[in-house]
C-alpha positions, 0 to 999 in steps of 0.5 A: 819664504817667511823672510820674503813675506815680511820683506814684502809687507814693509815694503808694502807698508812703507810705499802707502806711508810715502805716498800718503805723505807725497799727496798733495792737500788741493784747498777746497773750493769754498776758499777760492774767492779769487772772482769775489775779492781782491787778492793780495800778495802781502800785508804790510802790518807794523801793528795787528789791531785784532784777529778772529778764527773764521774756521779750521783754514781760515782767519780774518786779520785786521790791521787798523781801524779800517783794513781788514784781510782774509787769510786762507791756511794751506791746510785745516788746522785743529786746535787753539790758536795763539799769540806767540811773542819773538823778534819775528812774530806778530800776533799768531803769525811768524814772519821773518820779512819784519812787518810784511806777511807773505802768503806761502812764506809766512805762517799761523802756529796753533797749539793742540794737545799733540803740540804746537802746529804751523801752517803756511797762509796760502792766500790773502784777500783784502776784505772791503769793510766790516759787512764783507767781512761779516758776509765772508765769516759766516759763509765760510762757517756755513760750508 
């Protein structure tokens, strides 16, 4: 009876731990500005100008002088993110198409006390000037 006991707690045990990790993450609501802006299905930046956190899932990448892009993450990141430097990367961003970023192939690292953590860009948008880009930061941060 003991034996079917524990057979029956880890079982238990590992069909909440699977169906934990089998539930898909929906992106919140906040981040679908599909009505508002122009998405985009990569960015063609053979030099990254400058980068700025928005929130836990999301960034606003600018590749020149004048374009600059919202990039959604497929899920909150936590921690601090970085510039990591190999053939393949661009600034925070790993990519292995060379100078395009790819949204659901290409990736943000963040580096936290637990390690360092990638996450898929989920969606790009193309931002029109610096007072949209400053709209979107600070509703985004806001909600």
């Amino acid at each position: 009876m003991k034996l079917i006991i524990k057979f029956s707690s880890i079982l238990v045990l590992l069909i909440m731990a699977v169906s934990c990790a089998t539930t898909p993450y929906t992106i919140p609501e906040k981040y679908n500005l599909d009505n508002e802006l122009e998405a985009v299905d990569r960015i063609h930046a053979p030099n990254i100008s400058s980068w700025e956190k928005v929130d836990n899932q999301s960034v606003i990448l600018r590749t020149n002088l004048t374009d600059s892009y919202l990039l959604v993450l497929s899920r909150p990141m936590y921690g601090r993110m970085y510039i990591i430097i190999t053939e393949h990367s661009k600034g925070i961003f790993n990519t292995s198409t060379g100078y395009n970023i790819t949204p659901g192939f290409d990736w943000i690292s963040v580096k936290s006390a637990a390690g360092t953590d990638d996450c898929f860009i989920e969606k790009i948008y193309k931002l029109k000037g610096k007072e949209q880009a400053r709209e979107i930061r600070e509703r985004l941060r806001e909600s």
